[in-house]
C-alpha positions as a Markdown table, in Angstrom:
| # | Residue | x | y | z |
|---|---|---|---|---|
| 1 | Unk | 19.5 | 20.2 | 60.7 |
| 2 | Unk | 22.4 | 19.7 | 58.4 |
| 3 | Unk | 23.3 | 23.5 | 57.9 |
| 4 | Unk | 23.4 | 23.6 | 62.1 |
| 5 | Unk | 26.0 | 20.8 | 62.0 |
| 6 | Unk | 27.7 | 22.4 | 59.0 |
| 7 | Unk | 27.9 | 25.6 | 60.7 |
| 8 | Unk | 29.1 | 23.7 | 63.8 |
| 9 | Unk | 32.0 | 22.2 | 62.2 |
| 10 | Unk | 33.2 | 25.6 | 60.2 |
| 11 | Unk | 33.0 | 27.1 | 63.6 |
| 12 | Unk | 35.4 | 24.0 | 65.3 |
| 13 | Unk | 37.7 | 24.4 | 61.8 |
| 14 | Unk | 38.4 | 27.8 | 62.4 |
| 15 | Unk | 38.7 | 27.6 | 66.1 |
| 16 | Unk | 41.8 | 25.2 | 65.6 |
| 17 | Unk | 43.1 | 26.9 | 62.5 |
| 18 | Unk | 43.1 | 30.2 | 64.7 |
| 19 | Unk | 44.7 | 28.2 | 67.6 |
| 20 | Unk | 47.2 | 27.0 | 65.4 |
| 21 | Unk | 48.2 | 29.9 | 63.5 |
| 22 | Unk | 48.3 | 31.9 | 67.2 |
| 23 | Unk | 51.0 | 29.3 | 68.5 |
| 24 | Unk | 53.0 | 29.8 | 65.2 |
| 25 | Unk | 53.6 | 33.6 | 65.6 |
| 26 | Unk | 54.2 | 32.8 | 69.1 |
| 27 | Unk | 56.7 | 30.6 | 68.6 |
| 28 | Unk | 58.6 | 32.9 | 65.8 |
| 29 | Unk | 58.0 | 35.8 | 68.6 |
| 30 | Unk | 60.3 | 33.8 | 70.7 |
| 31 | Unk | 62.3 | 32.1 | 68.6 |
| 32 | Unk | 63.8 | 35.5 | 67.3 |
| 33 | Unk | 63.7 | 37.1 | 70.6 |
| 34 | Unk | 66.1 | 33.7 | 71.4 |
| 35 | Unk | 68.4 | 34.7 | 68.2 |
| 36 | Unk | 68.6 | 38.3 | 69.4 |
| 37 | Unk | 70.1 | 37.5 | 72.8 |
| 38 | Unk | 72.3 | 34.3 | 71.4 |
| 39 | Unk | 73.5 | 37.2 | 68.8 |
| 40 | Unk | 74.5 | 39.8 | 71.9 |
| 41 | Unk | 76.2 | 36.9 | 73.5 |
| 42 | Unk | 78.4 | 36.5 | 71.0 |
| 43 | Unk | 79.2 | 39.5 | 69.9 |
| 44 | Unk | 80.2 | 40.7 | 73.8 |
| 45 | Unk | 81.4 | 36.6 | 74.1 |
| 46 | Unk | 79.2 | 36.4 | 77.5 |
| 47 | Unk | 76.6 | 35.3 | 79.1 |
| 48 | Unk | 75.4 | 39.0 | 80.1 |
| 49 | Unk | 72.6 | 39.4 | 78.3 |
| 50 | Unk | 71.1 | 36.6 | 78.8 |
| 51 | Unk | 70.9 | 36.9 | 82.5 |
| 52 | Unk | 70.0 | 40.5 | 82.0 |
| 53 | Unk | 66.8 | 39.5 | 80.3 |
| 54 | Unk | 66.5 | 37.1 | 82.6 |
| 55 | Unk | 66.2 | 39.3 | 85.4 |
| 56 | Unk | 64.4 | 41.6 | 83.6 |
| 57 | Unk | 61.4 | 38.7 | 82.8 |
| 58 | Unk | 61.6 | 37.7 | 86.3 |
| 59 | Unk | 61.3 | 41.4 | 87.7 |
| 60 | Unk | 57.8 | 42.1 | 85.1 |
| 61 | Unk | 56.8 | 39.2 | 87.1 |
């Protein structure tokens, strides 16, 4: 019985370290997509790319 529960809570460990760690790269996925575009704005000093992504995201939709 106690090597079920053991097994039970090694499963629910990684489960949430695995969550975790998946919303971490996520978020640095983003983050430099973000620094790309802030970069390409102010290197062109508009707002252009940014609503050219935009549009782009919304058309994949």
């Amino acid at each position: 019985m106690v090597e079920i529960t053991s097994y039970i809570l090694i499963g629910i460990t990684c489960f949430c370290f695995g969550l975790i760690v998946s919303i971490q790269i996520a978020h640095i996925n983003y983050c430099r997509k973000l620094v790309q575009l802030v970069r390409r704005s102010v290197s062109t000093k508009t707002i252009a790319p940014v609503l050219a992504e935009y549009e782009a995201m919304k058309a994949k939709k």
